[in-house]
Each structure stands twice: as structure tokens, then as C-alpha cells.
C-alpha positions in Angstrom: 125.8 72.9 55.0 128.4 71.5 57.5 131.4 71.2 55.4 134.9 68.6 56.1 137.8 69.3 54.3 139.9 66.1 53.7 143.3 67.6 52.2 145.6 64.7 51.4 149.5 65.9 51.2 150.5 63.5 48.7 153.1 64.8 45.9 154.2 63.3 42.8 157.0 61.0 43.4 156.2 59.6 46.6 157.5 56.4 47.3 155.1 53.3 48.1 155.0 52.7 51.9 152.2 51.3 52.3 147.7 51.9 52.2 146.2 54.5 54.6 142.8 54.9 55.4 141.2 58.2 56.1 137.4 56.9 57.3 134.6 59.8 57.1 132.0 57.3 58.1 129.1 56.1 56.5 131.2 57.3 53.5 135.0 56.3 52.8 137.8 57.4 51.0 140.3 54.7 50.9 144.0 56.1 49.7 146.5 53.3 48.3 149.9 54.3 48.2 151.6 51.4 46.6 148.5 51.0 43.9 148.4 54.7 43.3 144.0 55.1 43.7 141.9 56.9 45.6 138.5 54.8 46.4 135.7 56.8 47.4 132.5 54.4 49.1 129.5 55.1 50.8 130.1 59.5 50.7 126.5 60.1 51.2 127.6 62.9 53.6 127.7 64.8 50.4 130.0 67.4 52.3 133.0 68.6 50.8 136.5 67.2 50.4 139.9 68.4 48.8 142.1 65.6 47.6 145.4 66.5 46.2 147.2 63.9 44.1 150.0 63.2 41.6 148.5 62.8 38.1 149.6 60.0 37.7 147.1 58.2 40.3 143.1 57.3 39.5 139.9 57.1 41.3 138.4 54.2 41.4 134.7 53.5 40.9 131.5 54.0 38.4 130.2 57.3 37.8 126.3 57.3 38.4 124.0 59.2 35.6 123.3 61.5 38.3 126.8 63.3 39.0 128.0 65.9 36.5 131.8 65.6 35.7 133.8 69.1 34.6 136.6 67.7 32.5 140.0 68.3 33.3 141.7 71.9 32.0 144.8 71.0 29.7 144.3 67.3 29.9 145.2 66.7 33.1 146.2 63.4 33.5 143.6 61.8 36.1 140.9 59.6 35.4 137.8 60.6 36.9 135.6 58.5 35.4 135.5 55.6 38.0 134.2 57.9 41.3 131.0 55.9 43.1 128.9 57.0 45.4 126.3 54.6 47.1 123.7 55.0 49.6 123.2 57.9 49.2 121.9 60.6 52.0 118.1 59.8 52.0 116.7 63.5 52.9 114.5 65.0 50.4 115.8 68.5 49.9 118.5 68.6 47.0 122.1 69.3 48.1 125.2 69.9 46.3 129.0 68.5 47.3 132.1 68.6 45.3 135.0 66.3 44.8 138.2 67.8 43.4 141.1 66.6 41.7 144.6 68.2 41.5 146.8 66.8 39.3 150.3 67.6 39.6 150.7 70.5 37.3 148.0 72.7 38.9 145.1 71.2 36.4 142.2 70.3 38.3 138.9 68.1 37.6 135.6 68.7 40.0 133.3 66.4 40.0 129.8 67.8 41.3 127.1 65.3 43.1 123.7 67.8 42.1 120.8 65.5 43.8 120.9 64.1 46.8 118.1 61.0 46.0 118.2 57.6 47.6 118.1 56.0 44.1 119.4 56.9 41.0 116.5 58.4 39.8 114.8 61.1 42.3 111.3 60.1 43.0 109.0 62.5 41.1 107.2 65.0 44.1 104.7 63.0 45.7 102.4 66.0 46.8 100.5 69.4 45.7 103.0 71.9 43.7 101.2 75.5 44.2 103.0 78.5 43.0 101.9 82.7 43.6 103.2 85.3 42.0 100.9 87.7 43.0 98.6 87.7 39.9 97.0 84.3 39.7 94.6 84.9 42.8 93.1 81.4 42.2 95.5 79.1 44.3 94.7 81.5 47.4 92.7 80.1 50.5 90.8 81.9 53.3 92.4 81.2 56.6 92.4 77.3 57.6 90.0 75.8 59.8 87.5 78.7 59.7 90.1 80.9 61.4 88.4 84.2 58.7 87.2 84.1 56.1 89.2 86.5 52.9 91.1 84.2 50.5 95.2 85.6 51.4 96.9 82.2 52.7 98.8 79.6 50.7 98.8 76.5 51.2 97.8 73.0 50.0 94.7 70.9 50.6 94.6 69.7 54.3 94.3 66.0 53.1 98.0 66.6 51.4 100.6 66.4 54.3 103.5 65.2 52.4 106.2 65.7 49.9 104.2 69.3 48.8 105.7 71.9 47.4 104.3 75.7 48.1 106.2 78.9 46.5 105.5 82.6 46.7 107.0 85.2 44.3 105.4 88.0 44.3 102.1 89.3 45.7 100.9 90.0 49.6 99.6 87.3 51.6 99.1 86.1 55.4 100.4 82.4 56.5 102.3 80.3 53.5 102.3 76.4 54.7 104.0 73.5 52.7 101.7 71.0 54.2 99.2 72.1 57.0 97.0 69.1 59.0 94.2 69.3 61.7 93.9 65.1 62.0 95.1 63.9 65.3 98.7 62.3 65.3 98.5 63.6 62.3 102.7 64.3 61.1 103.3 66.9 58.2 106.3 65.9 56.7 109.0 66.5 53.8 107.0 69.8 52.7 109.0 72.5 51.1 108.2 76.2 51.0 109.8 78.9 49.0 109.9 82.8 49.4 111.4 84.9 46.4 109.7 87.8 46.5 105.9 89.8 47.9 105.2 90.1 51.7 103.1 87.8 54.0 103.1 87.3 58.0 104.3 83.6 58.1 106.1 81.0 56.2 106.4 77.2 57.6 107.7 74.2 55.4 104.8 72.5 57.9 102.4 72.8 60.3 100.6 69.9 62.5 98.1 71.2 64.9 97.8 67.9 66.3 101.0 65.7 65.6 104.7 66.1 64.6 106.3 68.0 62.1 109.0 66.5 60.6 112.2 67.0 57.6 110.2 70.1 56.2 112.0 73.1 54.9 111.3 76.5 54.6 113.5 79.0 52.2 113.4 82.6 51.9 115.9 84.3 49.2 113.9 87.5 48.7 110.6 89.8 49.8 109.5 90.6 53.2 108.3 88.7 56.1 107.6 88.6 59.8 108.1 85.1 60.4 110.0 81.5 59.2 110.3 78.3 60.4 111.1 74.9 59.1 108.0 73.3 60.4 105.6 73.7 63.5 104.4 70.6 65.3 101.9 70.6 68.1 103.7 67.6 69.7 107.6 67.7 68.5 109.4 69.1 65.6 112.1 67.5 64.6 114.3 68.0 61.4 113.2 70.8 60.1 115.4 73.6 58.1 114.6 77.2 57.9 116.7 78.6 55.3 117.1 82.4 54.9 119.7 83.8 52.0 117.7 87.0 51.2 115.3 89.2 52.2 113.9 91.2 54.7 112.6 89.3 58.3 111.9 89.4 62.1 112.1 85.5 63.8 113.9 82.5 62.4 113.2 78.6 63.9 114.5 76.2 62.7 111.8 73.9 64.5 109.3 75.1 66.9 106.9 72.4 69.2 103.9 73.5 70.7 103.9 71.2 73.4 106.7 68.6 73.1 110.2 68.6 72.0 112.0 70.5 69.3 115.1 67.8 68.2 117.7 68.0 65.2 116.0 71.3 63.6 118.7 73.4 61.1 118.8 77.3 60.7 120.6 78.2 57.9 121.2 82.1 57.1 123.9 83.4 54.8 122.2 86.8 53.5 119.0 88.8 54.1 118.6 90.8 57.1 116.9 89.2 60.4 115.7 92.1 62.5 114.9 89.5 65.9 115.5 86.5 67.2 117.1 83.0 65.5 116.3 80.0 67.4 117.3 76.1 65.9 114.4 75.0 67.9 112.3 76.0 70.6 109.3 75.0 72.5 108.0 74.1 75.7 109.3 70.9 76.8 113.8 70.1 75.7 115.5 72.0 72.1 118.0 69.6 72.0 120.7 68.7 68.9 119.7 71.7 66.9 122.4 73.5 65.0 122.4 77.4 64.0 124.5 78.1 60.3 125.7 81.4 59.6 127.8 82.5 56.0 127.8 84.9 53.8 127.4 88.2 54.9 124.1 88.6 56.2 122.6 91.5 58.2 122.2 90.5 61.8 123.1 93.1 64.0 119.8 93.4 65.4 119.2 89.5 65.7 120.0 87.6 68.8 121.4 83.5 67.8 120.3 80.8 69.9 120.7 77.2 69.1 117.5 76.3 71.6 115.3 77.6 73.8 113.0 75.7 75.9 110.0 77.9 77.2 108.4 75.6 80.6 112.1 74.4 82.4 113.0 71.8 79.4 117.0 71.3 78.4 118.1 73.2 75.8 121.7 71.2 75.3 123.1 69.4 72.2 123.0 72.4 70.0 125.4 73.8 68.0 126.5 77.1 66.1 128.8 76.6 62.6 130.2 80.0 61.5 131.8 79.9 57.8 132.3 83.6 57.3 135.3 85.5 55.7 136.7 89.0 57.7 134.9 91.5 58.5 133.0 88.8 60.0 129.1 88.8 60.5 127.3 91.0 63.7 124.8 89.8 66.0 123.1 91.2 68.8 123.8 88.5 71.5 124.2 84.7 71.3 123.6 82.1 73.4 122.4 78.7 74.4 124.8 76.6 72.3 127.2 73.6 73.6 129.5 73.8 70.3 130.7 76.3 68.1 132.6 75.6 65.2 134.7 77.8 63.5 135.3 77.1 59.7 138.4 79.5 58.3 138.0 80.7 54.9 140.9 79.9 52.3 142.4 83.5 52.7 142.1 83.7 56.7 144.9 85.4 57.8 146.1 87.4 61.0 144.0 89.9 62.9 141.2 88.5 61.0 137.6 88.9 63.0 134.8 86.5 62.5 131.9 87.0 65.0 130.6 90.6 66.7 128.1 90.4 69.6 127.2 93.6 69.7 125.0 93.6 73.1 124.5 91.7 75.9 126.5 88.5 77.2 128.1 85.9 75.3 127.9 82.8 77.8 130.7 80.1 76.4 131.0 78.6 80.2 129.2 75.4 78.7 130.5 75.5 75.1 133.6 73.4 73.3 135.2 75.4 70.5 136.1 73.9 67.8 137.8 75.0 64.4 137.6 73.5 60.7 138.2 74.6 57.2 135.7 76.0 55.1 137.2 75.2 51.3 141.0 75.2 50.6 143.1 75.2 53.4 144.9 78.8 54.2 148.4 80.3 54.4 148.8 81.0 58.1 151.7 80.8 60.0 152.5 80.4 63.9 151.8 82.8 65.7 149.0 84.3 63.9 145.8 85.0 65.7 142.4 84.7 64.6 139.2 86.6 66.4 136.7 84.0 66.6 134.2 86.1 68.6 134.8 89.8 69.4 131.8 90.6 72.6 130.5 92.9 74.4 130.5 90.3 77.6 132.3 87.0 77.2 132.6 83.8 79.8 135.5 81.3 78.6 134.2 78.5 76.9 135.0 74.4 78.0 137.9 74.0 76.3 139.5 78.0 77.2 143.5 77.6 77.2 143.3 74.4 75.0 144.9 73.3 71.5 142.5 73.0 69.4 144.2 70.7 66.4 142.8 70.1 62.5 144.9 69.1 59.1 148.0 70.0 60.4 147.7 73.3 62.1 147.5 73.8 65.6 145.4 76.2 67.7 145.8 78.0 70.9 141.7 79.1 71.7 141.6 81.9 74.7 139.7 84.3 76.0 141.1 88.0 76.5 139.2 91.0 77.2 136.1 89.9 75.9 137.5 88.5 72.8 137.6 84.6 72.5 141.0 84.0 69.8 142.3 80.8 68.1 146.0 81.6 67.8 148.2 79.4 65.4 150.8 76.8 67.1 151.8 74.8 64.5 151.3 74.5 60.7 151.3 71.7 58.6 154.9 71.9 57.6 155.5 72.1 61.7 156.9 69.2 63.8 154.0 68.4 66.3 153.7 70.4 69.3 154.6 68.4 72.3 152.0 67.4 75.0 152.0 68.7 78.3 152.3 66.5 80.6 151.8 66.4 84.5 153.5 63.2 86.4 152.9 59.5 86.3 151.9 57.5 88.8 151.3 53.8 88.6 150.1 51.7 91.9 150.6 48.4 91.7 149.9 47.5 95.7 153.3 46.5 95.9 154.6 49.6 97.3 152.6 51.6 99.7 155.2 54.2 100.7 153.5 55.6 97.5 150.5 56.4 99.5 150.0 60.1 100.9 147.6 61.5 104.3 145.0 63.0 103.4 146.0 66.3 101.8 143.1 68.0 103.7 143.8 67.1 107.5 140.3 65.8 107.1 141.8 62.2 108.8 140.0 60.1 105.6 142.2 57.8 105.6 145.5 56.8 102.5 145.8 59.0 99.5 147.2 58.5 95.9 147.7 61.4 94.3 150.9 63.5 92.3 152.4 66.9 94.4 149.9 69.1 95.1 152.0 71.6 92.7 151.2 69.5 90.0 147.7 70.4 89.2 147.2 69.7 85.1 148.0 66.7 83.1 148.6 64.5 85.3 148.3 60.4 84.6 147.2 58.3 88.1 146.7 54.7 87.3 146.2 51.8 90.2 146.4 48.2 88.6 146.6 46.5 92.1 146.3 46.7 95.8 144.0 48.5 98.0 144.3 52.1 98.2 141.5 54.6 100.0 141.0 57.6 98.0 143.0 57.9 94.5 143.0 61.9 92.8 144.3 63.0 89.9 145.2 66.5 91.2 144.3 67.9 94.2 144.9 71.6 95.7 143.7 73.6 98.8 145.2 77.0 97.6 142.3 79.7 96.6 141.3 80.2 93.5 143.4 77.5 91.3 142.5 74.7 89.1 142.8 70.8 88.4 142.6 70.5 85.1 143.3 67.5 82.1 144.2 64.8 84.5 143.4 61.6 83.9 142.7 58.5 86.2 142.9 54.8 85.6 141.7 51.5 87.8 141.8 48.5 85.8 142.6 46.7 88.7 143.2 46.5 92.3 140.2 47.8 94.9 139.6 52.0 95.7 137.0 53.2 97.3 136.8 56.9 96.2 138.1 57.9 93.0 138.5 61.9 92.0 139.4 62.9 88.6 140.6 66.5 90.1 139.8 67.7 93.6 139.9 71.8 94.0 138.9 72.7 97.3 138.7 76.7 96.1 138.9 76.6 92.7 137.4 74.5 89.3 137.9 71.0 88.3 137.9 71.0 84.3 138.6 68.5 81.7 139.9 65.7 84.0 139.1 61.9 83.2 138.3 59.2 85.5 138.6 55.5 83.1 137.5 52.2 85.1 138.1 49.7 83.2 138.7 46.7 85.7 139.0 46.0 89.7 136.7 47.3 92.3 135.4 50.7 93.2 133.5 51.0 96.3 132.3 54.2 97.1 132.6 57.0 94.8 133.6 57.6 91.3 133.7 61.5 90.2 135.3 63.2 86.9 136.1 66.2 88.9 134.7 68.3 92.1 135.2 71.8 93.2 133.9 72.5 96.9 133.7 75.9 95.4 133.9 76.8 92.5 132.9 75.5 88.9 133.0 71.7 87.8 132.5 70.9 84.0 133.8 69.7 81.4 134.7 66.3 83.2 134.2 63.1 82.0 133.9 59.4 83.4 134.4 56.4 80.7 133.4 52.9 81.8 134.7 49.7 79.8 135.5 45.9 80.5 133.6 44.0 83.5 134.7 45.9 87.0 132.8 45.9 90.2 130.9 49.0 90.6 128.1 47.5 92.2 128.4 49.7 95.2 129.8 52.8 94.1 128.1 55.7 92.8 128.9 57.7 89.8 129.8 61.3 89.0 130.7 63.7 86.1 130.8 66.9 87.9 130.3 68.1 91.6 130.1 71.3 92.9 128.0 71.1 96.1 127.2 75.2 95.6 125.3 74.7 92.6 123.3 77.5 92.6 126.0 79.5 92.3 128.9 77.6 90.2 128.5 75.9 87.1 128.4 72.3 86.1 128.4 72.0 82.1 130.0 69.6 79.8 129.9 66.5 82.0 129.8 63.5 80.0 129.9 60.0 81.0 130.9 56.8 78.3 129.8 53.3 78.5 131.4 50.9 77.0 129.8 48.2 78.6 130.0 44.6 76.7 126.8 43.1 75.8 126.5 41.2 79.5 126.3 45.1 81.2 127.0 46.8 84.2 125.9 47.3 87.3 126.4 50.5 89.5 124.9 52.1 92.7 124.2 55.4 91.4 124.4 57.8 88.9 124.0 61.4 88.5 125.5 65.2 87.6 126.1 64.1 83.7 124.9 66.6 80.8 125.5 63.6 78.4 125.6 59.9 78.1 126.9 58.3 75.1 126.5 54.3 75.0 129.3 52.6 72.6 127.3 50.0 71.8 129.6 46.3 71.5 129.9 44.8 68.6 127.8 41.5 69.6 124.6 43.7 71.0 121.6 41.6 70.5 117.9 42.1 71.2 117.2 42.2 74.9 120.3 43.3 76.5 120.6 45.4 79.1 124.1 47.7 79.3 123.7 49.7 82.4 121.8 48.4 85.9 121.5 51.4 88.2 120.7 49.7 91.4 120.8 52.8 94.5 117.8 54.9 94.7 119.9 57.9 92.9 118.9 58.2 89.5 119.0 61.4 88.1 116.0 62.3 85.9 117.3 64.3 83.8 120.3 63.7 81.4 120.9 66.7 79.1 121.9 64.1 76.0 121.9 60.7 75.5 123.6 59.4 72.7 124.0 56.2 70.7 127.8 54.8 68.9 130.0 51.9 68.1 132.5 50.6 70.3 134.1 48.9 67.5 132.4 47.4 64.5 129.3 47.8 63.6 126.6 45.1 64.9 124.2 42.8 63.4 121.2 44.2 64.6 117.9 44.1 62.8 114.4 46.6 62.4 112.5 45.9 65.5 115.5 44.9 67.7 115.3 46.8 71.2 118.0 46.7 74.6 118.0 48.6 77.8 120.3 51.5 77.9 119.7 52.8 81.7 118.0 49.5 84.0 116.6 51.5 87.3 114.1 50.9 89.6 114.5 54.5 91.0 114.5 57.5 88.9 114.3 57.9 85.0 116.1 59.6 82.2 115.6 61.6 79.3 112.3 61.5 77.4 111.7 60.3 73.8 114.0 60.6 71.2 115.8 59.7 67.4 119.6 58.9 67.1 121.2 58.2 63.8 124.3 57.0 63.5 126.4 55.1 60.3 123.3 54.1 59.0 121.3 53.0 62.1 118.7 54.9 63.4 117.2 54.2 67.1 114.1 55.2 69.1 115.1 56.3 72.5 112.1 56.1 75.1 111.2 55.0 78.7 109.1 52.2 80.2 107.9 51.9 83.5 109.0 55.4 83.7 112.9 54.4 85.0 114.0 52.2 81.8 115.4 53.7 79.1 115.4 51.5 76.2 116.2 52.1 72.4 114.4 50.1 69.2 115.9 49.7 65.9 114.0 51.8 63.2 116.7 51.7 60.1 119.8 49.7 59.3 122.4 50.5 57.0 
């Protein structure tokens, strides 16, 4: 389970100065200074946080009947008898999360959430409970659907899809199903399937041969077996977990779709041995937004880790790999196929440590962001220490390569070297903050155009505005008024180097091409184009290489400007088949009247902020050109600011075009909402309101 570490530096004796918020939302921890309280709201999360305290300070709240509270060691002087927890996380598998207390001479008090129910009270199992342990030969089926005939599977009756729960201890059997259905549409959902011991071929929290499979689990802690997944869905899977902490076996999905999409599936492994392949999700049309969990110390230097595969030319994007391991780290063959990997440290990380092996074959991080957490208590590191995150045979740099990397405090340095990618330490909590580079500053107001530049090409295009052409990172380009032809970011000519982490600004004035970062020979990484007012004419792009590799880039657009002719970019690399163009991402923070822009393409993700006043029947983004990409890797859903007022049913237009069309179907939750993304008409991407907060 994905874990955040909230550590709160507060000591005994602190003066008042003030409330501060720390906001993990749907759930809150509120910290008063002045009152001395912590108030914890809404943690349905039910991840993990540290919260260090004098003992002189309370929690706030009501305990519910189902949290169990360890009392304090020594007497310890907080009060934890006043923690609530509301709304809490509405999946059906039990999960654990604990909230500590430190008081100020070392005692501590944990308080431990053990159910995970949307009420109080978990709902009594709504389905079959079968258990085998190899004896009672009764509760075994021949193969479903006439497939043969000699009673070895397990599974429950084919009119039970739902809420079932299947376990196998002992014994030798085929196929092991939480819920199995042959109805069309028919979705198998919320099934749980458990492995402790015996052999069998195949064990799926649930399988649909003719509709979804959806939120079923699969866990294997012992015995042998050739094959798990969470659940199996002739048209999508989606939520599944496949959970393996002992035991002997070959494949691991999370999710796997017959024909359709394979969305938000889970592998979790931390023991056991996994002699092939471990996919979050996989199937013939997109395996997007499935995450890959390794801990523990698990054999799985024969397996090769990817987050999706996609088997007929679908994306495989969105998915991410979580590694909470302590030195010598865990092996794998290869990985791959992931656009995140977070690191979490252990509480005794310390220098030289390794984390991840890949044995074999090549570890492609040219499309991935790294990023680094804490797994428990923070560690003792200082600057200067070095951490190997992955240690590979063949290694490409990741997104972020030769950037700080910056959690609780401490400060990292991630790089590649030699194969190895390494998180080195910059600064440590008790370190002043590491200053940020910076490139120049340009501001164009209109009212001086001795700023302007020729073209830095010879190409005869007309006025530039850009910084030296020795200045190629970090630089900040604004234009709040005039006219100006072509504004850059950075720009260089010289073989082989890179604009990178520039940012560009119009919130006013008129420009007909705008360029993030322009390298003629070189990449364009990590630079930002924000229009946020004014006119753009042409051409908006986050970053172009005319030879080499564009990603990473992003485009945000906010307020009301005129784009209504100009077409927009995330990455261009007009050799495409031979450089890469990963990690585009374009924002909309469009107010509830929209946008309108010409075109708009060469994004692997597109995240709406919705406004706060979004109401049934908007429409955000008009695309009117006849360049509409049709395929996004990721769309995504979030708050520009607060939360609406939106209600079940409720629909809007993301993407308005009468050309080209977007990503297929899809669910997006966010603090409490979740939204149906789908097309109409082919070219209109709209989103429906299924759940409020």
C-alpha cells in the first residue's frame, strides 16, 4: 500500500505563531499552534502518517468502535482519545494504517484503523464463502461451462458474481475463481480469492467472459501456482489487485482485458518467488493508471516488472512502479513500461545503499519521472550521501535526469551514471534550502523593442524574444504587452545541447509563435509555456528539438486569451521515428465559459482543473482546426480551486471538436468525485458525474 509520511517538526516549547495546515486531501490533518491540537478529518486514505508533538498537545476528535487504541507506555501525556475518521475509503478489501503519537519524552501512542468499511459496522459478505483444504472434495466443480468434465476447479455458483469469497489451502486443483459469469454485460465484481497452500494452474479474484471485471482481489501467501490475476474481464478490467507475499509462481496481472481496456489494476508482491512476467494490467486495447508494488524481499530475479502492456497498438501510459525495499535491494530481470517510479527509503537508508537490480535487458526511464518518499520514520542521512535507486544492466535517463528531487526536508540530486540511476542527498532537514537555479529574466512590455533579437537562425522569420543563446536552462521570458513575432524561452544552434526548465509567460500583449525551448541539435526538456491572457496567433509549443528528443514539456492554459487561431503543442520533434516525445502534458484551467483553440496535438496527458462554478453543460475546450489528435495517452480530471457543486448525473464537454477524437472510455476519481470519461459523436469528449463526496 502506497504509504505518505507526514512528519511534523514541532518540539516542546514552541511558541504560538500561528495555525498551519498540512492538507492530504480527501483526508485532513489540521495542526493549531496557538491551541496546541492536532485535528485529523476525512483520512480515509488510510495511509500512514508520523506526527511528532509535545505532550503537552491533544488530538481532537471521537474515536469510532472500529479503531483499536494501544495506550501510551509510561503515561505519556497525550490524549488520544478524540482522533475521528469519516468517510471512510469505500473498497471492500480490509486495510490497515497507523497514526502515531510522540510525546515529548520518547513515549509513544499508535492508534491502529483495522477495517477499512464505509460505515461503522462492515457489511456482512454479501456472496458464497467456499473454502478447500484439500480433504473436503465436496466444494469442487468440473470445469465451467462444459469446458471437461472431472470435478478439480473452485469456484462459486455462476449466478453469484459479487462480494464471494473463495480460498484454497491445501490440496491440487486447476482454475480457482472468486466470482466467474457467462451472462452478457455481465460484471464480476468485489470477489476475493485466497492461496495459502496446495497447487492449481490459475487463481483470479474474477472472471467475466462477457463483461467487466472490476475491484476483485486475488492473494497468494503460500503453495504453488502458474498463474494470478486480480480479475479477468472480457471487455475491461479495472481495479483489480493481485497480491503475492508467498509462494511459488510464473505470471502476475494485476488486471488483464480480453478485448478492451485494463485501467487502475494493483500488483502487489513483497515475498514468494515469481519465475516470469508481472504486468499491472494488460490487454489488447490501452493498460493505463496501473501501479506495480514491490517490498519485502521477494524472489524476482527471473521476473520481468511492467506496469502495462497493451497487446494490438493500445497506450500503455499512466502506470506506475512503488519500490519500499531496505538494502540489498530486490532483483528483477528487466523492467519497463512505467511513467513513475517512486522510491520509498526505509528508516535506516544510509549511503551506498542499493535498492533495485535489473539483471538483464534494458531499463528504459526516457519517459519516466522519479520520484522519492519515505517508507516509515524518516532516516539519518546527510549531504552528500548517495543512494542506488536502480543498479541495470542497460539504463536510459529518466524525465526528470539531473533534477532535485525534494520531500520533508531533504533534498535529492537523481542521475544517471554508468547504468546506475542515484538519488544523492543535497540538503537535510536541518539544511538551509538549496537555492534555485536560475537562467535570466526577461519581461516585454511593448514599450521597448530594442529588446527584440533577428532571428537566431538566419532563417529571415522575422523579431525574436529570447535570453543569450548561452543561457539555455532556467530561464523566465514573460511578454505582458506589445506585439512581438516569435518569443523562446531558450534557444541554441550548437550540436548536441539542451534547453531545458525554461519557462514562458503571455498574459498579455499579441505573439504569434511561442517556444518553450527551441534546440535545433539537441533536446528540449522540462520547459513551460503559461498563456494566461493576450493573443497568440500561430503556434504555441512546450518545447521542440529539430533533432533530437522533446519530452517532458508542458503547456498550461488559464484565464480568457485569444487562441482561436493558434495551434497547440507539448512536444515536437519532427524525426519522430527516431527521437522521443514522452512526458508531454498540457493543463486547462479554462473558467466555466471555455476556450477555444485551432489545434491541438503531441500531448501524452491532459489534465482539466475543473473551476470552481462548473455546472452541467459546459464546455472547457473548443478545438476548432481540423488537427485533433486521436490519441491522448491520459486524460485526467482536478480542482482549480474549491471544490464544485456538482451533482450525480451532471455531464460537461472536456475536448469540443468537429475533427478528430480523444481517448476512449474511462473512470477518474478524485476528492470524492468520481467521473465517466467517454466520446460522443466520436470527437467530443465529455465526462458524467457518477459519485460526489
Amino acid at each position: 500500500m502506497l504509504k505518505k509520511i507526514l512528519y511534523l517538526a514541532i518540539f516542546a516549547g514552541l511558541t504560538a505563531v500561528g495555525c498551519k495546515d498540512y492538507d492530504y486531501m480527501p483526508g485532513v490533518i489540521k495542526v493549531n499552534v496557538a491551541d496546541k491540537t492536532i485535528v485529523l478529518t476525512n483520512v480515509d486514505d488510510f495511509n500512514e502518517f508520523d506526527v511528532s508533538c509535545p505532550m503537552s498537545w491533544v488530538v481532537t476528535g471521537t474515536v469510532p468502535s472500529w479503531l483499536g487504541v494501544d495506550p501510551p507506555k509510561g503515561g505519556a501525556g497525550i490524549t488520544p482519545t478524540t482522533l475521528t475518521i469519516k468517510e471512510a475509503h469505500t473498497g471492500d478489501v480490509p486495510r490497515t494504517a497507523i497514526l502515531r503519537f510522540m510525546a515529548a519524552n520518547g513515549d509513544k501512542v499508535a492508534v491502529t484503523v483495522t477495517q477499512n468499511p464505509s460505515d461503522p459496522t462492515p457489511p456482512a459478505p454479501l456472496g458464497e464463502v467456499i473454502v478447500y483444504d484439500g480433504s473436503n472434495h465436496e466444494v469442487l466443480k468440473p470445469g465451467p461451462f462444459g469446458w471437461w468434465d472431472d470435478e478439480n476447479c473452485l469456484y462459486p455458483s455462476l449466478t453469484s458474481w459479487t462480494y464471494n469469497q473463495v480460498s484454497l489451502t491445501g490440496g491440487t486443483v486447476i482454475f480457482v475463481y472468486g466470482g466467474l459469469a457467462n451472462a452478457e454485460g455481465a460484471t464480476v465484481a468485489h470477489n476475493t480469492v485466497t492461496m495459502s497452500g496446495g497447487e492449481a494452474s490459475d487463481l483470479t479474484g474474477g472472471w467475466s467472459l462477457n463483461g467487466d471485471a472490476a475491484n476483485n482481489s486475488a492473494h497468494m501467501s503460500g503453495g504453488n501456482l502458474q498463474h494470478i490475476d486480480g480479475g479477468t474481464g472480457f471487455r475491461d478490467a479495472i481495479g483489480n489487485r493481485a497480491i503475492v507475499s508467498g509462494g511459488e509462481v510464473f505470471s502476475v496481472y494485476g488486471g488483464y482485458s480480453m478485448s478492451g481496456d485494463a485501467t487502475g489494476n494493483h500488483v502487489i508482491i513483497s515475498g514468494g518467488t515469481v519465475f516470469g512476467l508481472v504486468c499491472g494490467g494488460g490487454g489488447p486495447g490501452s493498460a493505463t493508471g496501473n501501479t506495480v508494488s514491490l517490498s519485502g524481499t521477494p524472489n524476482l530475479s527471473n521476473a520481468g516488472i511492467t506496469g502495462g502492456r497493451s497487446f494490438a497498438g493500445g497506450a500503455a501510459t499512466g502506470n506506475t512502479l512503488e519500490v519500499t525495499v531496505q538494502h540489498p535491494g530486490v532483483e528483477a530481470k528487466t523492467i519497463g513500461n512505467f511513467d513513475k517510479a517512486v522510491f520509498y527509503l526505509p528508516h535506516n537508508a544510509a549511503d551506498g545503499d542499493v535498492l533495485l537490480k535489473v539483471s538483464a535487458g534494458w531499463s528504459d526511464l526516457s519517459g519516466v519521472t522519479i520520484d522519492i518518499d519515505f517508507a516509515d520514520i524518516i532516516p539519518s542521512l546527510k549531504v552528500g550521501d548517495m543512494i542506488t535507486l536502480i543498479d541495470s544492466h542497460s539504463l536510459d535517463a529518466p524525465l526528470n535526469n539531473n533534477q532535485i528531487v525534494s520531500k520533508n526536508g531533504y533534498s535529492f540530486l537523481v542521475f544517471t551514471e554508468d547504468d546506475k540511476l542515484y538519488a544523492q542527498v543535497t540538503a537535510t532537514p536541518s539544511d538551509p534550502t538549496p537555492p534555485t537555479p536560475s537562467g535570466e529574466i526577461i519581461v516585454y512590455d511593448g514599450s521597448k523593442p530594442d529588446m527584440l533579437k533577428p532571428d537566431p537562425f538566419g532563417w529571415g522569420s522575422g523579431v525574436w524574444l529570447y535570453p543569450s543563446m548561452t543561457s539555455l536552462a532556467y530561464n523566465q521570458v514573460s511578454v505582458t504587452g506589445g506585439f512581438v513575432e516569435n518569443v523562446c524561452g531558450g534557444v541554441t544552434d550548437v550540436e548536441g545541447a539542451t534547453v531545458a526548465h525554461n519557462t514562458v509567460t503571455v498574459s498579455g500583449g499579441e505573439a504569434e509563435f511561442v517556444y518553450g525551448g527551441y534546440s535545433m541539435f539537441g533536446d528540449a526538456t522540462g520547459n513551460h509555456v503559461i498563456i494566461s491572457g493576450g493573443a497568440v496567433t500561430s503556434i504555441v509549443m512546450g518545447g521542440i528539438s529539430d533533432s533530437g528528443n522533446a519530452s517532458g514539456n508542458k503547456v498550461t492554459l488559464s484565464g480568457t486569451p485569444d487562441l482561436s487561431r493558434a495551434g497547440i503543442f507539448g512536444g515536437v520533434s519532427p524525426l519522430e521515428d527516431w527521437y522521443v516525445k514522452t512526458g508531454n502534458i498540457l493543463e486547462v484551467r479554462a473558467p466555466r465559459t471555455g476556450m477555444e483553440v485551432r489545434d491541438i496535438g503531441e500531448f501524452n496527458k491532459v489534465v482539466f482543473y475543473l473551476p470552481h462554478d462548473v455546472a452541467h453543460g459546459d464546455v472547457l475546450l473548443r478545438v476548432s482546426g481540423t488537427w485533433m489528435m486521436e490519441y491522448f495517452g491520459v486524460i485526467d480530471i482536478d480542482f482549480a480551486d474549491a471544490l464544485p457543486s456538482l451533482k450525480v448525473g451532471d455531464s460537461f464537454i472536456l475536448f469540443y471538436s468537429e475533427w478528430g477524437g480523444t481517448q476512449g472510455e474511462m473512470t477518474i476519481s478524485k476528492n470524492g468525485y468520481t467521473f465517466f470519461v467517454g466520446k460522443e459523436d466520436f470527437y467530443h469528449t465529455y465526462a458524467v458525474v457518477m459519485a460526489i463526496p
